[in-house]
C-alpha positions in Angstrom: -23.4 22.6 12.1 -23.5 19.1 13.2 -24.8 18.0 9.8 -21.8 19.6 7.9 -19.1 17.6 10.0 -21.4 14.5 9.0 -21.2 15.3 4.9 -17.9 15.9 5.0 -17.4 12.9 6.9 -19.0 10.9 4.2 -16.9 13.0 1.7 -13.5 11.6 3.2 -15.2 7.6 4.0 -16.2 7.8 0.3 -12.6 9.0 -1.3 -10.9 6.9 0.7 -13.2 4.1 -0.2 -13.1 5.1 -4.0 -8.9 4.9 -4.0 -9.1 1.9 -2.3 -11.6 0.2 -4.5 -10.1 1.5 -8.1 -6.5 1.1 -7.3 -6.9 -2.7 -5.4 -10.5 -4.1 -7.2 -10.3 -2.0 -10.6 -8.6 -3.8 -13.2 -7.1 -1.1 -14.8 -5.7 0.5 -11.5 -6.4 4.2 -12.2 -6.4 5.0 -8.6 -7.2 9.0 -6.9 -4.0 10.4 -5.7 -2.1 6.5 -4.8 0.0 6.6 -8.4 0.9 10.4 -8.0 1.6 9.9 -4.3 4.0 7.2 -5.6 5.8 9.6 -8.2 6.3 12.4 -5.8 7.1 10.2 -2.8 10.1 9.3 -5.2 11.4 12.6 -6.9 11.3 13.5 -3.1 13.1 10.6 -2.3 15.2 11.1 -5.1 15.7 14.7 -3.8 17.0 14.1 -0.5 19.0 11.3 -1.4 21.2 13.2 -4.2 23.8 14.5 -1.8 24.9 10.9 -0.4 27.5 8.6 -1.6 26.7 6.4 -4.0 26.7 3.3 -1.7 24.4 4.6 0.5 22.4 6.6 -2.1 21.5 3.3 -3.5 21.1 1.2 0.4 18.8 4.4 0.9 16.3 4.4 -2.5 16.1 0.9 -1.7 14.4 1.5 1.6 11.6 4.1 -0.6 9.5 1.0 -2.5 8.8 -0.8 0.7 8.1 2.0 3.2 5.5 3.4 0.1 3.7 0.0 1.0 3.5 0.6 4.3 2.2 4.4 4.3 -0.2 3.4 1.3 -1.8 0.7 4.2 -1.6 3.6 6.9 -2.8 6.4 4.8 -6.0 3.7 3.2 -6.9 3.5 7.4 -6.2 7.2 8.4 -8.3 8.1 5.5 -11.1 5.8 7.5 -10.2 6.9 10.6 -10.3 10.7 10.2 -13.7 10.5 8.0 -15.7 8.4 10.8 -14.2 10.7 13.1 -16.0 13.5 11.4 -19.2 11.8 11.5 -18.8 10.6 14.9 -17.4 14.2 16.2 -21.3 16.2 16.5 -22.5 13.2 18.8 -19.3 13.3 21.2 -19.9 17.2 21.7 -23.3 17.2 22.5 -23.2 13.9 24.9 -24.2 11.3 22.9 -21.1 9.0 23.4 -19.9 7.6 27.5 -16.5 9.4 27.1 -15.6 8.9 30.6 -12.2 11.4 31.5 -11.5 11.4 27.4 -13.7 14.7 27.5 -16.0 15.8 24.2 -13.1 16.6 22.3 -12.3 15.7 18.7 -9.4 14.3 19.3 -12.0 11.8 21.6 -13.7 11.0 18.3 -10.6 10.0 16.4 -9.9 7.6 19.4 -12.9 6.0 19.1 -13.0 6.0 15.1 -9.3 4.2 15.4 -10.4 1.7 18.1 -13.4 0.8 15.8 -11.8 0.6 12.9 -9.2 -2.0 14.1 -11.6 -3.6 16.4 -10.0 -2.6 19.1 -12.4 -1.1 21.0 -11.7 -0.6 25.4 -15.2 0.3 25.6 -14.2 3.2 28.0 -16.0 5.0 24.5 -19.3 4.1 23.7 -22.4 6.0 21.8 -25.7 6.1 23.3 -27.7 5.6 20.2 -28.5 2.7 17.8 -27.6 5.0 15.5 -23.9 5.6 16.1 -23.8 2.1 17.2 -24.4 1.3 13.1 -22.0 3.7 12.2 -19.3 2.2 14.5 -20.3 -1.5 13.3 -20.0 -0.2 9.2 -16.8 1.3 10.5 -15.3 -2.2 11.9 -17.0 -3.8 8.5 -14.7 -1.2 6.6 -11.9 -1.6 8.4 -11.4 -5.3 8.4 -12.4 -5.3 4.6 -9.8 -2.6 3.7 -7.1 -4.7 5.8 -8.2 -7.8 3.7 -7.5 -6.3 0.3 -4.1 -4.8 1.6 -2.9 -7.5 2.7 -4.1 -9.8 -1.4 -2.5 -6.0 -2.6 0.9 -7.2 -1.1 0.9 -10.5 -1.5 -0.1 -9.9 -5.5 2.7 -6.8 -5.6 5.5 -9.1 -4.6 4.2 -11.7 -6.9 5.3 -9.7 -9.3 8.5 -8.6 -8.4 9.0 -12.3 -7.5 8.4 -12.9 -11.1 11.0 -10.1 -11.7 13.2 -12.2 -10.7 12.6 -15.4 -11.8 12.9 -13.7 -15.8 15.7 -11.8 -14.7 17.7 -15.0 -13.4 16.7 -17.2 -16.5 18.4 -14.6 -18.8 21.8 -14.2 -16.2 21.9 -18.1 -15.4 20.9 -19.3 -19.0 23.5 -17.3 -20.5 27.3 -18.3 -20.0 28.2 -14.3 -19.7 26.1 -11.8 -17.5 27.0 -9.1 -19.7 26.5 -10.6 -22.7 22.9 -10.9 -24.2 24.3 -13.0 -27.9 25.5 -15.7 -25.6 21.9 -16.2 -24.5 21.0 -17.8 -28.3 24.6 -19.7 -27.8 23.9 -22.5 -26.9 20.9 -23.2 -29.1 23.1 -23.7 -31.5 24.4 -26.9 -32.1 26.7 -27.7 -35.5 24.6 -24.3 -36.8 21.5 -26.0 -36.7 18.9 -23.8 -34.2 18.4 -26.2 -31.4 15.1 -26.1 -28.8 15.0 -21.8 -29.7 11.3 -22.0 -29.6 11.6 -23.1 -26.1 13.6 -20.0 -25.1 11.9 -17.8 -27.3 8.4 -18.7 -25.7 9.7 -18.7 -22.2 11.3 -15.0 -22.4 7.7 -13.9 -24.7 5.6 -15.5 -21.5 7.7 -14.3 -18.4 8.1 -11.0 -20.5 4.4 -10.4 -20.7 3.5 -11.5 -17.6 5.6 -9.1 -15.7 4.2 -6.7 -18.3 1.1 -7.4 -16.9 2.0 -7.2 -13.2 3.6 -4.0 -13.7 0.4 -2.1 -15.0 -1.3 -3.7 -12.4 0.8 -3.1 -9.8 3.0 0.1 -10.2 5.0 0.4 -7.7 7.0 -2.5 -8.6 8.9 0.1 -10.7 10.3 1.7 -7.5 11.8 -1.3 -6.1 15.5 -1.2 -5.9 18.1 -4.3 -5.7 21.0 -4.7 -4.7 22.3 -6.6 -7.8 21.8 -5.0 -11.2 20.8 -7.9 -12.3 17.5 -8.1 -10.9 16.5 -4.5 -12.2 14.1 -3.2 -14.8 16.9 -1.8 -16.9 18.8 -5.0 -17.1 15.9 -7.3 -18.2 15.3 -4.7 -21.2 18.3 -4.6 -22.4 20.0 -8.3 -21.9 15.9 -9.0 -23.4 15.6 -6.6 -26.1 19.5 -7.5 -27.2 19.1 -11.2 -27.6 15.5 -10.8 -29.6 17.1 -8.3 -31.7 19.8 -10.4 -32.4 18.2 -13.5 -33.6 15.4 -11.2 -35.4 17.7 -9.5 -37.8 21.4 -10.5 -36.9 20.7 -13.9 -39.6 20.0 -13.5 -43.4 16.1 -13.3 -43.6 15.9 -17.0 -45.0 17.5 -18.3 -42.4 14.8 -21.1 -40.3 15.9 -19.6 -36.9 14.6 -16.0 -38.1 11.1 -18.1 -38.1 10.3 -19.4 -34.8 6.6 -18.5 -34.5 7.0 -17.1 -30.9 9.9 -14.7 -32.3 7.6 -11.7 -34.0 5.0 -11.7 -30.3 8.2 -11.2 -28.3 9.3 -8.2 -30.5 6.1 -6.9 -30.9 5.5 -7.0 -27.2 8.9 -5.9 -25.7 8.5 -2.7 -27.5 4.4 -2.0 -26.1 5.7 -2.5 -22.7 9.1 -0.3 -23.6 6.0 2.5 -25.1 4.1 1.9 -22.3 6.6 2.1 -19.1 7.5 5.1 -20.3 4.7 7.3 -21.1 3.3 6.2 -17.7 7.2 6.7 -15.8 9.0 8.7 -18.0 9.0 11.1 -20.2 7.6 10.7 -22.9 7.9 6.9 -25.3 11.4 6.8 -26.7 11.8 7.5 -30.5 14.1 5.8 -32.8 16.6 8.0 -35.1 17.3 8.5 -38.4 19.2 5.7 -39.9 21.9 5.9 -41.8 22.0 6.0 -45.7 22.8 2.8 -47.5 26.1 4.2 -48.7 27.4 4.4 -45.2 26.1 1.2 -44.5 28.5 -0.3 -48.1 31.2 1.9 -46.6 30.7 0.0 -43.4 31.1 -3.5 -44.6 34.2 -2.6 -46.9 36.0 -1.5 -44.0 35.8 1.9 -43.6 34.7 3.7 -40.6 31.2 3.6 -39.0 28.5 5.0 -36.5 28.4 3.4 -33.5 24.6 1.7 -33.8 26.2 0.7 -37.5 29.0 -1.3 -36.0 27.0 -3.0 -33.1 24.9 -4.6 -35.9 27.7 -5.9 -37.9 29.5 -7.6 -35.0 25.9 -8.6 -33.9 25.5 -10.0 -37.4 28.7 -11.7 -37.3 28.2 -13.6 -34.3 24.8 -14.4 -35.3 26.1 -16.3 -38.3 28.9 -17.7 -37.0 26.8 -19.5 -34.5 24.4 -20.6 -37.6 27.1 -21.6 -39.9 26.1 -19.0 -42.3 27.0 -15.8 -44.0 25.1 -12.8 -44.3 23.0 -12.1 -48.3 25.4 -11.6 -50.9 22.7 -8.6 -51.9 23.5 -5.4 -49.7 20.8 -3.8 -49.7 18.7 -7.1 -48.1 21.4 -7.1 -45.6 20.5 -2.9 -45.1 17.2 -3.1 -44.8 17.8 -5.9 -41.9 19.9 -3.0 -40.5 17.2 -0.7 -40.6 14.7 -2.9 -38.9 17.3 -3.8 -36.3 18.3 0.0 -35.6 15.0 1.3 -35.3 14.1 -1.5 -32.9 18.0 -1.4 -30.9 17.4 2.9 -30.3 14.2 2.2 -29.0 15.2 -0.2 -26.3 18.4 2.1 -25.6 16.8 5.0 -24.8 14.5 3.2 -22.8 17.3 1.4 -21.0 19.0 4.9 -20.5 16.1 6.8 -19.2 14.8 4.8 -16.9 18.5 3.8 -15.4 18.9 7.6 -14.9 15.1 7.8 -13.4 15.8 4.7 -11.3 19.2 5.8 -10.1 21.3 3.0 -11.5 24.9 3.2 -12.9 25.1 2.2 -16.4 28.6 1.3 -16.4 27.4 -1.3 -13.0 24.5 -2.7 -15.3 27.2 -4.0 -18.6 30.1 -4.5 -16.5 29.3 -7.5 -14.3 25.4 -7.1 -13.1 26.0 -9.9 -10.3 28.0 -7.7 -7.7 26.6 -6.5 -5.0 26.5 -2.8 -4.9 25.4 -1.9 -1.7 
């Protein structure tokens, strides 16, 4: 009987060991039960929330990210604790620990497997044998080496979210309106001629991709709330994806700022992160839809009325080349197919913006009205 607490035990040590190992050490962070623990910890949170106002809905989801990083430490240890209490448990029944008044109970051996495990130890526990004396020194070993890699865990987790911040205030602070991604490009834009748009373009491309990175890596970061719109997931996609669109297709295809090397990596990587957010946290990778025909599209431009996506790219277009100093191609059907490329690209990042606003809890109307206000 005795051997069967011991195996499963080792069972528990070894799965909580395993989580720890593949969701802090492994680089692609496929974790046991830590990434669905974080997905139902939310719909719960989501859950319980629903019925509250929306101040303190919001003041309340923003609480859920940072107490998940607090049980994830706690669970990593009870995980420990429980498993060396299992081994420890045959050799407290049957007298081979000093227990003193704690009596041979299990809940003795979970004292003792806690006390080791933080290296607290009062000593008024002790095993008799060299042999529990090795399990309780691998236990303190284990304990001190999970508390190590929680604590580079956190340090690395709000690394990103730091750098969350840091892209999400060069787009609000380098643009002259919050809720306006065009006036990003504005002021590289001098006379028409592009002006240091390489700089910009590399800068969103890098802190784009890196946050890319630290969100694959570290996935909670996509339960983090803010209190300012600004500094959300939904906010950097879309004031992002707008402004690269924009330059991209909103200039006639011969145009030199349509060239910057660093232009076709930023596109090509804002929409794998946009595919891969959301076939790991929503439903499914957003699809684009069917664009229009190109006799809408002439109806369109001789004034008549058009689809919404239609007339977002003609007043993007417009913009676009009246910061250049252009026009758009005399030939309609070059200027189209710039419209198709923009559209398919533009639905993507919409739906993407709109799902994960609705899975995140945050008001759309908040997000392209003035992003800086404090909501909560």
């Amino acid at each position: 009987m005795g051997a069967a607490w011991i195996v499963a035990g080792a069972v528990v040590i070894a799965f909580g060991l395993a989580d720890v190992f593949l969701t802090v050490l492994h680089y692609e962070n496929p974790g046991l039960v830590t990434l669905r623990a974080y997905a139902t910890a939310w719909k719960a949170a989501r859950w319980c929330t629903s019925p509250l106002r929306p101040r303190g809905r919001a003041l309340a989801r923003s609480m859920v990210a940072p107490a998940l990083v607090a049980a994830q430490i706690a669970i990593w240890l009870g995980i420990q604790v429980l498993g060396f209490a299992l081994v420890d448990f045959p050799a407290v029944a049957h007298g081979q620990f000093v227990v003193g008044r704690a009596g041979h109970s299990f809940g003795t051996a979970l004292y003792f497997s806690a006390a080791t495990l933080t290296s607290l130890s009062f000593s008024d526990v002790q095993p008799r044998s060299l042999a529990y004396h090795s399990v309780a020194a691998a236990e303190t070993v284990v304990g001190l080496a999970i508390l190590t890699l929680a604590i580079s865990y956190v340090l690395n987790l709000y690394r990103v979210l730091q750098d969350q911040g840091v892209l999400s205030s060069l787009l609000l602070h380098h643009s002259s309106v919050p809720n306006d991604p065009i006036a990003l490009l504005r002021p590289h834009f001098v006379e028409g001629r592009p002006t240091e748009l390489a700089t910009l373009v590399r800068e969103l491309d890098r802190n784009l991709s890196e946050y890319g990175e630290g969100m694959r890596r570290y996935p909670l970061v996509w339960y983090f709330h803010t209190r300012r719109p600004y500094r959300s997931l939904p906010y950097i996609f879309w004031f992002t994806g707008a402004a690269a669109g924009a330059l991209r297709w909103g200039l006639p295809a011969h145009h030199p700022a349509t060239a910057e090397p660093w232009l076709p990596g930023l596109i090509s990587g804002y929409e794998d992160m946009v595919q891969g957010v959301s076939r790991q946290f929503l439903r499914g990778a957003p699809q684009p839809a069917l664009t229009p025909t190109l006799d809408a599209f002439r109806t369109a431009i001789d004034g008549g009325p058009a689809p919404e996506m239609m007339a977002r790219f003609l007043e993007a277009e417009r913009r676009m080349c009246e910061m250049a100093a252009t026009q758009p191609e005399h030939d309609v059907t070059a200027r189209f197919e710039r419209y198709r490329s923009w559209v398919r690209f533009a639905e993507i990042g919409r739906a993407f913006v709109q799902a994960a606003s609705a899975e995140l809890g945050i008001d759309l109307e908040a997000l392209y009205d003035d992003p800086r206000r404090v909501r909560f």
